[in-house]
N, C-alpha and C positions, 0 to 999 in steps of 0.2 A: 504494500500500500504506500503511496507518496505522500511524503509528511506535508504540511501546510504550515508556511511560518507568516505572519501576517507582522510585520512592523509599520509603524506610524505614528504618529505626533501626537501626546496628549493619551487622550481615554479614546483614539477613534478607532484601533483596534480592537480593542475591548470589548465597545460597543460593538463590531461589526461581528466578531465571534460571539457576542451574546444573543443577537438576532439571526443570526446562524441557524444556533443551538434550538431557536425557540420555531423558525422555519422548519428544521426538521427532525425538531422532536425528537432529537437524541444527544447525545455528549459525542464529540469525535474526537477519537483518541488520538489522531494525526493531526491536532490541531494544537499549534501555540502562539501566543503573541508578544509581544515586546514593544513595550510605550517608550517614545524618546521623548526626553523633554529636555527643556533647554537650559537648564543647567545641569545637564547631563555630560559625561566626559565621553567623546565618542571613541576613544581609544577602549574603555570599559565595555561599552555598548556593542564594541564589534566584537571582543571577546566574549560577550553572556551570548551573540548572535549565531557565532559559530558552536555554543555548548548545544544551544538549542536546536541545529540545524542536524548535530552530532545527534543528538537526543531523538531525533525525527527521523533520523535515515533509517529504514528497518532493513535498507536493500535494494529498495526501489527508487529514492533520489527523494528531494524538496523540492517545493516551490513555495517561492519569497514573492507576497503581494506585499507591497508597500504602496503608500498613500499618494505622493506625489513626486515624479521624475525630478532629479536635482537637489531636494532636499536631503535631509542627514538619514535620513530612511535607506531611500533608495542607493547614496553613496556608501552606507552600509551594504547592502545588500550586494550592491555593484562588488565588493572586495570578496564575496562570499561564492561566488557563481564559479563551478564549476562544468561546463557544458555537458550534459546528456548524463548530470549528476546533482546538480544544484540551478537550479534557474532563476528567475528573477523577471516581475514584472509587475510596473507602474501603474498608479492608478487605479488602485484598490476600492472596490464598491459593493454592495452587498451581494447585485448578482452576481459578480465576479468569484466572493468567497463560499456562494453557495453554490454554484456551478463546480471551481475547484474541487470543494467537498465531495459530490455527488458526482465527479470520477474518479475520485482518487484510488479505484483500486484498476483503473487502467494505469497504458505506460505512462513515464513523467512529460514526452512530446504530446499527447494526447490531453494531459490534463491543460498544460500550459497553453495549448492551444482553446480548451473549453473552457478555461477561466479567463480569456481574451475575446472570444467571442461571447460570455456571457456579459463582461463588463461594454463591451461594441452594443449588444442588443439591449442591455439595460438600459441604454440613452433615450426616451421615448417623449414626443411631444403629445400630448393629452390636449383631445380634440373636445370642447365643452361638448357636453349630451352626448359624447360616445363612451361605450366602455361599462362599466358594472356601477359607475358612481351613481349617485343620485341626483336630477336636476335641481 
């Protein structure tokens, strides 16, 4: 199974693994996440990144959704990628991490492509009076 490492700024991984959790009604045990905050030392932060990535490999590889490209997230993460071992991808959103989730026991090319195309399709403009809302 490929482990899932969610990094980002603040409580927004947190949050984003806790709506997860409640999405699909279970605990997933390939899931962890890592808050950066800003008086955080990122020298620290890459070392708990890497226990945790260590922690996640069962044999199948990670993938690292982080918050936003460029920030201390993702330059984490950048140092952390191993190709067709550890991967890494920007722009972390809840379909993203629920998507990831619900392949993770395909391969790690497969997830990282379903957790890009679930964060692509989660971008949606809401058309008034269409859809399941209420007028």
């Amino acid at each position: 199974m490929v482990g899932v490492l969610i990094i980002a700024h603040g409580d927004l991984g947190r949050s984003l693994a806790d709506c997860a959790r409640h999405i699909l009604g279970r605990e997933p045990e390939n899931l962890a996440v890592m808050a950066v905050d800003k008086t955080d030392d990122p020298e620290s932060k890459q070392a708990e990144a890497q226990l945790l990535v260590d922690r996640l490999d069962a044999g199948d590889g990670v993938v690292i959704l982080t918050d936003m490209y460029g920030g201390t997230p993702s330059n984490i993460a950048s140092r952390l990628i191993r190709p067709g071992r550890v991967e890494a991808v920007a722009g972390a959103s809840l379909p993203m991490v629920v998507r990831a989730l619900c392949y993770s026991s395909q391969p790690l090319e497969i997830v990282v492509s379903k957790a890009i195309t679930g964060g692509l399709e989660g971008v949606l403009y809401i058309i008034p009076g269409e859809g399941n809302a209420e007028n």
